[in-house]
N, C-alpha and C positions, 0 to 999 in steps of 0.2 A: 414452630412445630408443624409435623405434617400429619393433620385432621381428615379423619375419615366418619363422615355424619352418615348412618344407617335412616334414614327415614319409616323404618318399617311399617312402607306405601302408606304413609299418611300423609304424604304430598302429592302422590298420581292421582288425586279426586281431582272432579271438573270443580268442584266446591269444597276447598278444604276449610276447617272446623280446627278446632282446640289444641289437640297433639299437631297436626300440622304446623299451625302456625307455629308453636311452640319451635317444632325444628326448622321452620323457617326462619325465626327468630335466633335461633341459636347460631345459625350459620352465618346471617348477617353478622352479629357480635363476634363471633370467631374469626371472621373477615376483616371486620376492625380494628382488631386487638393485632392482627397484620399475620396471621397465620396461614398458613397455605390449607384450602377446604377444598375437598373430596365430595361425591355422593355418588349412589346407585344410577346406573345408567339403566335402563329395561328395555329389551325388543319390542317391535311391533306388536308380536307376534301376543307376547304378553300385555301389553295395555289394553288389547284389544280381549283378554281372557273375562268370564266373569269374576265376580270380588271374592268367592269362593275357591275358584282355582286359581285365580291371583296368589291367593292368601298359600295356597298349598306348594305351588311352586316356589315360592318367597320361603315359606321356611327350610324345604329340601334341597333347593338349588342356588339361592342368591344371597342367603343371608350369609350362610358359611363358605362363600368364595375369598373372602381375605382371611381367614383365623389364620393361615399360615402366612399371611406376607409378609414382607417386610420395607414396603414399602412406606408405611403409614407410622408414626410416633406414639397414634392413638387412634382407638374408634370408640365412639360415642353411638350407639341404640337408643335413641329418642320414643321407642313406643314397647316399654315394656319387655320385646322378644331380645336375646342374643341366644347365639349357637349355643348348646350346653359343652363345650370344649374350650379349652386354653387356647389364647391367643400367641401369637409373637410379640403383638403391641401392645398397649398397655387397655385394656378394655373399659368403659365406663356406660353407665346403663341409667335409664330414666325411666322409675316405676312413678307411676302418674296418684295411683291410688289403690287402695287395700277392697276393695268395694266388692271382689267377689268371695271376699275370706269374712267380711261384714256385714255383708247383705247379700248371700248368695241366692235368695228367692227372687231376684231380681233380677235374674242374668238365666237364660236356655243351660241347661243340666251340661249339652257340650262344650259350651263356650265357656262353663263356668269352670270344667275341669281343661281346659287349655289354659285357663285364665291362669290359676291358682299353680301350677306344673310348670308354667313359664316365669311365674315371679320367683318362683322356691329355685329354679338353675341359674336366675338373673345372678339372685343373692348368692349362690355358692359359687360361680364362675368368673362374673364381675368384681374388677379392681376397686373402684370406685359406684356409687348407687346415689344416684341423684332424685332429690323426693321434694315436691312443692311447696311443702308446709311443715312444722313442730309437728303437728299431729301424726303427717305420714311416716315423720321420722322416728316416735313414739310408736305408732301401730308394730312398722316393720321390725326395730329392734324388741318388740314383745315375741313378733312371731319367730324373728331370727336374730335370740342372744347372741350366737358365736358370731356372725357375721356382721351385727350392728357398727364394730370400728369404719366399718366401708363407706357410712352413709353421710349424707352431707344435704344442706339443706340448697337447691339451686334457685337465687334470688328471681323472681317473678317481672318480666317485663311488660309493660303496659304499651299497646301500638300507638304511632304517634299521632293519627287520628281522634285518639279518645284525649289524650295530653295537650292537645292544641287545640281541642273544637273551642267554637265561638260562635256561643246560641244566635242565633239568627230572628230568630220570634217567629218562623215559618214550618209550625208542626206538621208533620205528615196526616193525623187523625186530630178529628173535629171532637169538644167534647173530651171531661176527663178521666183518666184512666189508668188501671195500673198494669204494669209491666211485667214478663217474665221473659227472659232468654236463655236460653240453654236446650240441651237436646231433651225432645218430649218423648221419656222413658219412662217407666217403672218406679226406679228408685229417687227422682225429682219428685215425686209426691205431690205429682200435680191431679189426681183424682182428686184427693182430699182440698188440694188449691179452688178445685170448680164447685164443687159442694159449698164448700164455705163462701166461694163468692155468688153462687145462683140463694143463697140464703141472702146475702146480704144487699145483692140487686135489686132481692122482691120489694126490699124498701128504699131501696136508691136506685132509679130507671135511668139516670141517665148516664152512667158510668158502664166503663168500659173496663172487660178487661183480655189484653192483648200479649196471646202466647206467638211468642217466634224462636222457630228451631226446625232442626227435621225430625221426623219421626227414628223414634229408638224403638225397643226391648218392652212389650206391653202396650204399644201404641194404640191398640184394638182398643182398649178400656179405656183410653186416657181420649178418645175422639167421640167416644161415647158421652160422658160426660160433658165436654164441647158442646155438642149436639143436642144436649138438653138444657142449651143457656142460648138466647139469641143474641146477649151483650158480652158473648165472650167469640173473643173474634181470634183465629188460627193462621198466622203464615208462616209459613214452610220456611222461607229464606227474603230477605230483605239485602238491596245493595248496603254499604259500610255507612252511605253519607245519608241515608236514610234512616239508617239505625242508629243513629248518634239525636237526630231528630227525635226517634221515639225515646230513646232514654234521656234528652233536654225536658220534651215535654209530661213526662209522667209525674201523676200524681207519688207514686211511690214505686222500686220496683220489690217484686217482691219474690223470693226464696224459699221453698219451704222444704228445699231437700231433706230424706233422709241419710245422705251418706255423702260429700265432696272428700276430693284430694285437696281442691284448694278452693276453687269456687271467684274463680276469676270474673265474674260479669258482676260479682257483688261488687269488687273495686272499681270496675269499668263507672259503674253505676255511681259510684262517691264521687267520681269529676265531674258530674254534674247535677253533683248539689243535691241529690231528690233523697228524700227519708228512703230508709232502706228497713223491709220487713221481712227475716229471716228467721229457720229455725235452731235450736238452739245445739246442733250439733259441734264436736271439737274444731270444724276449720273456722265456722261462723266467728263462733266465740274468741277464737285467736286474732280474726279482723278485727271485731266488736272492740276488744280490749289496744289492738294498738292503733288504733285511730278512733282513739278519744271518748268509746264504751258509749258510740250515738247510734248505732242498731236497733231496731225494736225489733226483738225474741220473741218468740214464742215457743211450746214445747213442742216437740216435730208429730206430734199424734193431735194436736189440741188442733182441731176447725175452729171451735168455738174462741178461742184463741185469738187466730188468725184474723175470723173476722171481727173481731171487738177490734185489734190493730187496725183493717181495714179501715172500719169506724172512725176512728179517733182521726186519721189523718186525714178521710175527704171531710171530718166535720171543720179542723181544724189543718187547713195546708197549709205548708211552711218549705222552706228551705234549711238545708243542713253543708254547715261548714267541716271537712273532715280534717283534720292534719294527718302529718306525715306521707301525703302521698310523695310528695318527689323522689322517696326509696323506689319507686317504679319507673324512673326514668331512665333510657338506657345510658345516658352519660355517668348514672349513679351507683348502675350496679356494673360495669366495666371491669373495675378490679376486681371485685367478687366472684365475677365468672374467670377473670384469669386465674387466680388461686387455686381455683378450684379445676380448672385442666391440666394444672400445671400439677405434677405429684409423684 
């Protein structure tokens, strides 16, 4: 087949993050399944635009340069956006998650009605709709009965970095501590994360707890809170082989979003063994139960919760064996992604 992968510009960052990877992953697996792969070429002219008019020229002028071709068997939108028109080729679309239709206080008023306006044309114009999780696939066919046949769930690849590491016993931070990764927004509910943990520091000094990600949507409040804990320590970006490191070494990491599509750093986190304390939201709960129901939950409002959790595991450290992860290897899910192009 001849594949045409939209990246919509979630791989022109100097630092690509989550959806990138994701179509950077995609493209690799579509390359070895032995299909002929495509992508977005950009001018100068454009890379060098800010991420705002990036963003405006991308949806006026680049996106919808193929809907008429016929060149391509398929194109695939790995971030949400496709043109709201009919293609010649057979079109398939990757909504990541429902997060501004579920938590829209979480998201700038404009972003939030771009958000919601671009899911709702995905679903009416896309052949196929590719979704991370049961839950995204449950959300969407709530909000879109008629179009639910489209949806399909796209099996989750793990990079082979986290699937090969091999602890070395040479942590990056002295001193033990718990972990979170993901971007520092709003809706990761990491205000309530720093509260709970500057309560539980006051009686445990020498623990750590270590946020890495970039700054999202609300970051003003969520640095604040930082700033009122000296044992909670903030980096921005960390290399890969370093961050494999911090999540060997952690006492637990821990989750306390209110809203994932899928919540992929939860499963990063299970190959290396460390208790996992998350809230008790539809994607958690769908890990929790298929590798083996060894999560510690809590309710996604409950601090007090969270840090009794905390408690229990610096009193009590342990290691945690998950099953089922080799569903995430990419030799595993190969056919599953064929099937699912192929249509």
């Amino acid at each position: 087949m001849r594949i045409f992968v939209d990246d919509g510009l979630s791989t022109v960052k100097k630092k690509i993050t989550g959806i990138g990877w994701y179509t950077v992953e995609q493209i690799e697996m579509v390359q070895a399944l032995g299909h002929e792969v495509s992508k977005p070429a950009y001018p100068a002219f454009f890379m060098k635009a800010p991420d705002a008019v990036k963003r405006l020229l991308y949806i006026k002028y680049f996106a919808g340069r193929y809907t008429g071709s016929n060149r391509y068997d398929l194109i695939h939108y790995t971030n949400f956006f496709m043109p709201a028109r009919k293609h010649r080729a057979k079109t398939m679309v990757t909504i990541h998650d429902l997060s501004p239709y579920y938590l829209p206080e979480t998201f700038p008023p404009v972003y939030r009605a771009y958000a919601t306006r671009t899911i709702s044309n995905s679903m009416l114009y896309a052949d196929r709709v590719c979704v991370p999780s049961m839950a995204v696939k449950n959300e969407l066919a709530a909000q879109f009965p008629e179009q639910q046949h489209k949806i399909v769930v796209m099996p989750t690849v793990i990079r082979d970095s986290v699937t090969s590491f091999r602890n070395s016993d040479q942590h990056t931070e002295e001193g033990p501590y718990f972990l979170y990764v993901g971007v520092l927004e709003k809706r990761k509910n990491l205000e309530m994360l720093c509260r709970a943990f500057r309560e539980f520091s006051a009686q445990h000094s020498d623990v750590k707890l270590i946020l890495v990600g970039k700054p999202g949507y609300g970051f003003e409040d969520i640095e604040k809170e930082i700033n009122s804990c000296s044992a909670i320590v903030y980096r921005n970006y960390v290399e890969e082989s370093e961050m494999m490191q911090l999540y060997a070494g952690a006492l637990a990491f821990v989750f306390p979003s209110l809203y994932e599509g899928f919540g992929k750093p939860v499963v990063e986190a299970m190959y290396f063994n460390i208790p996992i304390i998350a809230s008790d939201i539809p994607t958690n709960l769908e890990l929790h139960h298929r590798h083996g129901e060894k999560l510690h939950l809590f309710g996604k409002r409950d601090a007090a919760g969270l840090k009794e959790m905390m408690e229990k595991i610096y009193l009590h450290p342990h290691k945690v064996e998950y099953p089922s992860l080799d569903i995430y290897r990419k030799e595993m899910v190969m056919d599953r992604i064929e099937a699912i192009y192929r249509f």
